[in-house]
Structure formats: C-alpha cells, structure tokens
KEKE-3310 file (N, C-alpha, C; in steps of 0.2 Angstrom, whole numbers, plus 5000, padded with zeros to 4 digits):
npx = (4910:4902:4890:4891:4905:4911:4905:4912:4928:4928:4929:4941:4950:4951:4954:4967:4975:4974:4979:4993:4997:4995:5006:5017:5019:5018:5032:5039:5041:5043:5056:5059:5061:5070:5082:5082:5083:5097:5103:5102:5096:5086:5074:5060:5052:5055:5049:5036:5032:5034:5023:5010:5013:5008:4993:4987:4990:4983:4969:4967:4966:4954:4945:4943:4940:4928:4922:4923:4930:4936:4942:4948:4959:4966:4969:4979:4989:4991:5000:5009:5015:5020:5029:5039:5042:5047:5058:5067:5068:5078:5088:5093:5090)
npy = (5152:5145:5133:5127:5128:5122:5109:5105:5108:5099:5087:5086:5091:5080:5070:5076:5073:5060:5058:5061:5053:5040:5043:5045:5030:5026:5029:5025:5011:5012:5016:5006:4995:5002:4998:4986:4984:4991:4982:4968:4958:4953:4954:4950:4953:4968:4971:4967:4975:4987:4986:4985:4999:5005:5003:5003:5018:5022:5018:5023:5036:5036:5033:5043:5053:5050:5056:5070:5083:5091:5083:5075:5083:5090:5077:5072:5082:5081:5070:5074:5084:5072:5066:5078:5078:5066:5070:5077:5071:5059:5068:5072:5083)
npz = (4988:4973:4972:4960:4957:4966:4965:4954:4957:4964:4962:4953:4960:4968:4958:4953:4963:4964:4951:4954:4961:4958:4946:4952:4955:4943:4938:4946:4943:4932:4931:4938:4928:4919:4926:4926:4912:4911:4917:4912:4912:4901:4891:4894:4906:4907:4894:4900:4910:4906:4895:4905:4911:4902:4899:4911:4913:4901:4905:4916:4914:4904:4912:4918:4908:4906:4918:4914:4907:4917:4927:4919:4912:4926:4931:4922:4924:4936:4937:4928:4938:4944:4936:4938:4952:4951:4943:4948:4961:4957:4952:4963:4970)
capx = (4910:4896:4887:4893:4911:4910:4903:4918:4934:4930:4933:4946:4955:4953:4956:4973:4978:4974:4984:4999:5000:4997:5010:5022:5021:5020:5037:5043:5038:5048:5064:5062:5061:5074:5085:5081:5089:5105:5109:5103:5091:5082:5067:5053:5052:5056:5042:5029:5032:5031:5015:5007:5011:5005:4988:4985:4990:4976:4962:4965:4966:4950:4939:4944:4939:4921:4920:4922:4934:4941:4945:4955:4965:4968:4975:4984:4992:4993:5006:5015:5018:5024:5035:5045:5045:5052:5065:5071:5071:5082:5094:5098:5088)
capy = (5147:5141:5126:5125:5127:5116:5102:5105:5108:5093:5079:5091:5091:5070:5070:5078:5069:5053:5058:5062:5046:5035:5046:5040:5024:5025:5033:5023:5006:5015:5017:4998:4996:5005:4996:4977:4985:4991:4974:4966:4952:4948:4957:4947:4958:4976:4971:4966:4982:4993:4985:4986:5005:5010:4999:5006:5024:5023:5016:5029:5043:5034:5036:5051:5057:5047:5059:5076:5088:5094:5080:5073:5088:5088:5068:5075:5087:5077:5065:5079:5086:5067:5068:5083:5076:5059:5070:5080:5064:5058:5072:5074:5088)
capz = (4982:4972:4972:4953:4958:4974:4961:4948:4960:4970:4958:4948:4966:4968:4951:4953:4970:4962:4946:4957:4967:4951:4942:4957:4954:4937:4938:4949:4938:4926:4936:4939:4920:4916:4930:4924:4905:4910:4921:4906:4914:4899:4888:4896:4914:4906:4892:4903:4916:4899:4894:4910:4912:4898:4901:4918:4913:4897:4909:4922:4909:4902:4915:4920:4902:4906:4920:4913:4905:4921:4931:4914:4913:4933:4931:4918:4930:4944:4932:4927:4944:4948:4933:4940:4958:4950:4942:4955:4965:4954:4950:4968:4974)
cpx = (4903:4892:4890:4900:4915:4911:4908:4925:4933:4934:4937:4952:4959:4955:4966:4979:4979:4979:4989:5003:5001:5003:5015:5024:5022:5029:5041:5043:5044:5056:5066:5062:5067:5082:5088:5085:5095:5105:5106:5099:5085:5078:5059:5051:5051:5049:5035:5028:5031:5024:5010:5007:5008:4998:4985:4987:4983:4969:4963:4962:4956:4943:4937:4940:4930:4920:4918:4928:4940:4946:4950:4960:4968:4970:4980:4990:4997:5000:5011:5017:5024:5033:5040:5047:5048:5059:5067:5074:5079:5090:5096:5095:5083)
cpy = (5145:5136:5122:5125:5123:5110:5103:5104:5103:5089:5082:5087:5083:5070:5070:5074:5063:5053:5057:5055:5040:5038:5043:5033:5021:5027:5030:5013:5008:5014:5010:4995:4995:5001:4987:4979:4986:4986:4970:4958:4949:4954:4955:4953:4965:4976:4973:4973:4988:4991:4986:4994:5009:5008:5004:5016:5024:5020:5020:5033:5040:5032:5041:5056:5057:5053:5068:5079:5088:5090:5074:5077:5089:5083:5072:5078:5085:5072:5070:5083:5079:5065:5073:5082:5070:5061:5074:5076:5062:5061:5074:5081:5087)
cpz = (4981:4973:4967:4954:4961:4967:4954:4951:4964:4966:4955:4954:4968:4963:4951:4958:4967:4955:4950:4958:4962:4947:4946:4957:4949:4935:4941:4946:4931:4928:4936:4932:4917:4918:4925:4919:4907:4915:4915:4907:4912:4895:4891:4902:4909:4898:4893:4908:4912:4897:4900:4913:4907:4897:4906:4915:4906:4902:4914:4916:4903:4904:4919:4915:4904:4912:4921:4910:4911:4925:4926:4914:4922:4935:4928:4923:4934:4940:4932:4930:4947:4944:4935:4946:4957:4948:4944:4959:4962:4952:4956:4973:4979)
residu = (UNK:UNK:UNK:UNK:UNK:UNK:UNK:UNK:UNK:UNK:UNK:UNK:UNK:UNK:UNK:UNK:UNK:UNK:UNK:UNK:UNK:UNK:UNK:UNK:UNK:UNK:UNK:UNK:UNK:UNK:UNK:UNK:UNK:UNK:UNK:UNK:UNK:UNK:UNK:UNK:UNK:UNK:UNK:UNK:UNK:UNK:UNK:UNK:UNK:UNK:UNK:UNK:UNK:UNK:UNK:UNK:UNK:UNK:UNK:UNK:UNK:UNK:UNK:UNK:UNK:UNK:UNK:UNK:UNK:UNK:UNK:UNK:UNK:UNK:UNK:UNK:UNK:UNK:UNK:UNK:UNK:UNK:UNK:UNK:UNK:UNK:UNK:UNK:UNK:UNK:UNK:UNK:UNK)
# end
C-alpha cells in the first residue's frame, strides 16, 4: 500500500468503527423513544431523546464532513451498517 492510501483508509476505517458504535446508540435511543410512546408517558422525554439524536447525529456527520469526503461517507456507512444490525436485532435474527 501507498503512503496515500495508508493516509485515506485509516480515518475512512475510524471513521466507519466510530460511525457504527454511534449508530448503535443512536438506534438504541430510538428504541427507547419509541418505547416511552407506546406506554404513553407523556411528550416531554420522547421530545427531548428526538432532539438530542438528531443533535448528536448532525455534529458527528459535521465533523466528519470537516475531515474529508471519505471519512463522511464511511460514518455514513458505519450508521447504516448499525441500522441493519438494530433491525435484525429486532426481528429476531
């Protein structure tokens, strides 16, 4: 490998890991979201847990972008690999 590849696929790679695991909790923030509604304990909680994830998912994705093309597209990724493990989780598999 290059030097120039080296210096692209690292942080793409961090990038990706660290989407993932934030996408995990985004996802799991969600779940608890979702929960608070159907038991029906109000609007304040399931508000603030909405706000706060879509908060926290623009400032990741928005320094990510500060750090290059690649390592936004590889958050990107790393989310929407979590999304399919949240709903796998989910469905049982």
């Amino acid at each position: 490998m290059t030097p120039e590849v080296i210096s692209i696929a690292f942080p793409a790679a961090v990038a990706a890991i660290s989407g993932f695991v934030f996408g995990l909790a985004y996802f799991a923030a969600m779940r608890a979201t979702v929960a608070r509604i159907v038991a029906g304990s109000g609007w304040m909680v399931p508000t603030t847990l909405t706000a706060a994830r879509i908060i926290a998912v623009t400032i990741l994705l928005f320094f990510m972008a500060r750090l290059g093309a690649a390592p936004l597209l590889a958050t990107f990724v790393g989310l929407l690999i979590a999304r399919q493990f949240a709903l796998q989780q989910r469905r049982g598999r």
